[in-house]
C-alpha positions as CSV (number, residue, x, y, z in Angstrom):
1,X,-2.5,-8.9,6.6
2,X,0.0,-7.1,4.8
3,X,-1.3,-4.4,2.0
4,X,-1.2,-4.7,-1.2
5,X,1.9,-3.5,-3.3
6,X,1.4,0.0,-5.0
7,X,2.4,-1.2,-8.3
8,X,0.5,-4.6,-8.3
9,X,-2.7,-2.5,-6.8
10,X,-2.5,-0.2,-9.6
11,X,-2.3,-3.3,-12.4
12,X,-5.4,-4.9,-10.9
13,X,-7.2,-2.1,-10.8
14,X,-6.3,-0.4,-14.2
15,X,-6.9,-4.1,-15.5
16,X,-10.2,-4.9,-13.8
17,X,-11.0,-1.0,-15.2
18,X,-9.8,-1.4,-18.9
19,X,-11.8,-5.0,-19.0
20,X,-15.3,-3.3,-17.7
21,X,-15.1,-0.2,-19.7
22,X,-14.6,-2.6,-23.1
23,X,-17.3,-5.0,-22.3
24,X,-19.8,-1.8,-21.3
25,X,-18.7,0.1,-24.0
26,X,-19.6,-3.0,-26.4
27,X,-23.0,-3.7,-24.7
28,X,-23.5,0.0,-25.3
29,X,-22.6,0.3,-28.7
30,X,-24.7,-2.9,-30.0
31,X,-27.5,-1.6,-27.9
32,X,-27.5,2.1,-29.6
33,X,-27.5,-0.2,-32.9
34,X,-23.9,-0.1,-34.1
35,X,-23.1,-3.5,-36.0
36,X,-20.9,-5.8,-33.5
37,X,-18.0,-8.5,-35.4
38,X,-19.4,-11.7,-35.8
39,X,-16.9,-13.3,-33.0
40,X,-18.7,-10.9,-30.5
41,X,-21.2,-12.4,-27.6
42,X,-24.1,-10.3,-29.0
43,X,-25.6,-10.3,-31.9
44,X,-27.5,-7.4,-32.5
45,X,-29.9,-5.0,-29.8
46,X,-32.5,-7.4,-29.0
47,X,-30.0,-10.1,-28.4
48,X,-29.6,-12.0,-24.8
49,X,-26.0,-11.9,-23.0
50,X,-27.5,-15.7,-21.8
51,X,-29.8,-17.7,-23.7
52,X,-32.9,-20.4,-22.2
53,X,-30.6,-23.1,-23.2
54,X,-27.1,-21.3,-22.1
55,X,-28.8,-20.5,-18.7
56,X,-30.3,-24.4,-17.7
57,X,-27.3,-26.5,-19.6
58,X,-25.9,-27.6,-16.4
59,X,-28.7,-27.2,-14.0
60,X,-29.1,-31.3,-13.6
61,X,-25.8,-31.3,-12.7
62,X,-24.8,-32.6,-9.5
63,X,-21.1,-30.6,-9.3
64,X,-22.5,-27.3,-11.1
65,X,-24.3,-25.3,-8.2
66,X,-21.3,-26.1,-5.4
67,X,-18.8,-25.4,-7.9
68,X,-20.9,-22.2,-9.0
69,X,-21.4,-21.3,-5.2
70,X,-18.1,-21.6,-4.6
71,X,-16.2,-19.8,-7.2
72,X,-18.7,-16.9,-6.7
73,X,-17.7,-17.1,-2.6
74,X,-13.8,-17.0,-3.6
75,X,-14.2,-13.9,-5.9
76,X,-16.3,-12.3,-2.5
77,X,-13.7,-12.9,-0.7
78,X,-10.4,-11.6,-2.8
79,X,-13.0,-8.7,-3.2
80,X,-13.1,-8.3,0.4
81,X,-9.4,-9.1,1.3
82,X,-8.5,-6.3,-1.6
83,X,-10.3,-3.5,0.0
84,X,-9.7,-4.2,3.5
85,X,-5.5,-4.3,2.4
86,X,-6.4,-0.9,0.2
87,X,-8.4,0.7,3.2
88,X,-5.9,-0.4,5.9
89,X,-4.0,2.5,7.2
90,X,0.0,2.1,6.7
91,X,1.1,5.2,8.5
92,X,0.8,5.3,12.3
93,X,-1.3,8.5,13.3
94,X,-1.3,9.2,16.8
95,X,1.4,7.7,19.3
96,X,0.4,6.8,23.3
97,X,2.4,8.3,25.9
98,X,2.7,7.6,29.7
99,X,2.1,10.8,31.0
100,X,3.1,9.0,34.1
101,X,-0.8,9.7,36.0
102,X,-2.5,6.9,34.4
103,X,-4.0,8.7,32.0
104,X,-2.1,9.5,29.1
105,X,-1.8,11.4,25.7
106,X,-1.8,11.3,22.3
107,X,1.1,12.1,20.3
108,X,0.1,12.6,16.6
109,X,2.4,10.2,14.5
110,X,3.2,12.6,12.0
111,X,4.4,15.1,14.8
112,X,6.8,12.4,15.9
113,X,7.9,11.3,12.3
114,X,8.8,15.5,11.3
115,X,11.1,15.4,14.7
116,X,12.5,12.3,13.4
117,X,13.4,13.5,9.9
118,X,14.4,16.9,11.0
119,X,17.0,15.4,13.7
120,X,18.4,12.6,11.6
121,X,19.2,15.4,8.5
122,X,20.8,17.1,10.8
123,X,23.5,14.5,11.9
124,X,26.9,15.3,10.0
125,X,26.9,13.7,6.3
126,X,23.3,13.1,5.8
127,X,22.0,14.8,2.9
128,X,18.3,13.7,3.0
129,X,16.5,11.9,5.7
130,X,12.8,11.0,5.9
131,X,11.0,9.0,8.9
132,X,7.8,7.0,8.9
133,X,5.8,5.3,11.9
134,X,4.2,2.4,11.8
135,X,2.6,-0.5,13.9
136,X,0.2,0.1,16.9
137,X,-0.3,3.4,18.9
138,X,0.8,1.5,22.2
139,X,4.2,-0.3,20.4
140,X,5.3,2.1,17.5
141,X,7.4,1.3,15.1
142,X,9.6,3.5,12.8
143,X,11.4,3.1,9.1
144,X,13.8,5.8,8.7
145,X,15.7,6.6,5.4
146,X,19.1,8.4,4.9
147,X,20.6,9.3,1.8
148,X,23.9,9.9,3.4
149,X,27.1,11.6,1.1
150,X,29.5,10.2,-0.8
151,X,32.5,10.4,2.6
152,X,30.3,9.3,5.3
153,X,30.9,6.0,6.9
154,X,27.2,3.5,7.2
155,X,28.3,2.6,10.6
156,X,29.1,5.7,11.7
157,X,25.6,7.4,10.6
158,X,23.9,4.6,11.7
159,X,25.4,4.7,15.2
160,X,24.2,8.6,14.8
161,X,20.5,8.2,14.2
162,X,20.3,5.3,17.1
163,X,22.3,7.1,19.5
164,X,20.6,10.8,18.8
165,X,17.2,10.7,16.8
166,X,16.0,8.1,17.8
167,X,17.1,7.7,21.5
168,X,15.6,11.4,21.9
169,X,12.0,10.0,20.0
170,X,11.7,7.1,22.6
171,X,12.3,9.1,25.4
172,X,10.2,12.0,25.0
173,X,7.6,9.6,24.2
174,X,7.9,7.8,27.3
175,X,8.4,4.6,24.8
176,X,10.3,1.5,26.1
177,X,11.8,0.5,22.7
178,X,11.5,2.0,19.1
179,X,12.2,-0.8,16.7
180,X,13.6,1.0,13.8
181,X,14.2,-0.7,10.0
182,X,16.7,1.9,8.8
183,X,17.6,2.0,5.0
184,X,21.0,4.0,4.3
185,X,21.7,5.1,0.7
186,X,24.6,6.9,-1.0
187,X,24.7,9.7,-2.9
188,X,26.0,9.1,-6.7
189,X,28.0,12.5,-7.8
190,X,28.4,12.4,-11.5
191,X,31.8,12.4,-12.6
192,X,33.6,15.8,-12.7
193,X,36.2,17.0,-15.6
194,X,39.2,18.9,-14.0
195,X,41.1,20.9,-16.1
């Protein structure tokens, strides 16, 4: 399951938040006696949300309790898919290495990702570098991104990072392969008046 983008996680959730505090807010206020608009769904502090009539209108309905039960069923489940992809941890924390005994260690995953960033910034040309692990603690994965100067060749830093950073993380941590999703960007200098 992948997680749920930051930006549409923060709509739903600022959404779902603005449309509960309104509706609360309006129970609130007709029930402390404050007049509602006539449009409004109450109409004054004694009212009902759901009427006796509004409540059994479709009860002899053949279609209204499956469709009922299973509207209600979907909304349970985006419920549950949306916490699970909010609760889900996207950064790898601890790393298993082959101590070579048959026992093993742990490698914390933010240990491995500062010896990462610290090596790839200082390969010749890279301004800013910053690793991230990801995947499973047996098969680690890692997204690395350079913001390399305006004179360095791509292929050249690339070839860098795979031949130095991240040779050195996969073999200190006894890993097989590293597969790496590498971003490179280029610094924009602002334009310079020479006199």
């Amino acid at each position: 399951m992948r997680a749920v983008p930051r930006v549409l996680n923060r709509v739903l959730i600022g959404l779902v938040g603005l449309v509960l505090l309104v509706i609360g807010g309006s129970v609130l206020a007709v029930g402390l006696g404050l007049d509602p608009p006539s449009w409004w769904i109450h109409d004054s502090r004694h009212d009902v949300l759901l009427s006796d009539a509004e409540r059994t209108r479709w009860r002899d309905e053949d279609w209204w309790w499956p469709v009922v039960i299973a509207v209600l069923a979907v909304l349970v489940l985006l419920a549950l898919w949306w916490l699970a992809a909010n609760l889900r941890r996207r950064r790898l924390t601890e790393v298993l290495v082959d101590t070579g005994d048959g026992e093993g260690a742990l490698l914390r995953g933010r240990a491995l990702e500062s010896v990462l960033t610290s090596e790839a910034a200082r390969a010749e040309g890279v301004q800013r570098s910053r690793a991230r692990l990801t995947g499973r603690r047996l098969a680690p994965e890692a997204r690395v991104r350079l913001r390399l100067e305006p004179h360095v060749d791509p292929g050249t830093a690339l070839d860098d990072l795979t031949t130095q950073a991240l040779a050195h993380a996969r073999d200190s941590a006894g890993l097989a392969s590293l597969p790496t999703e590498v971003r490179l960007r280029g610094v924009k200098h602002g334009a310079e008046r020479v006199s």
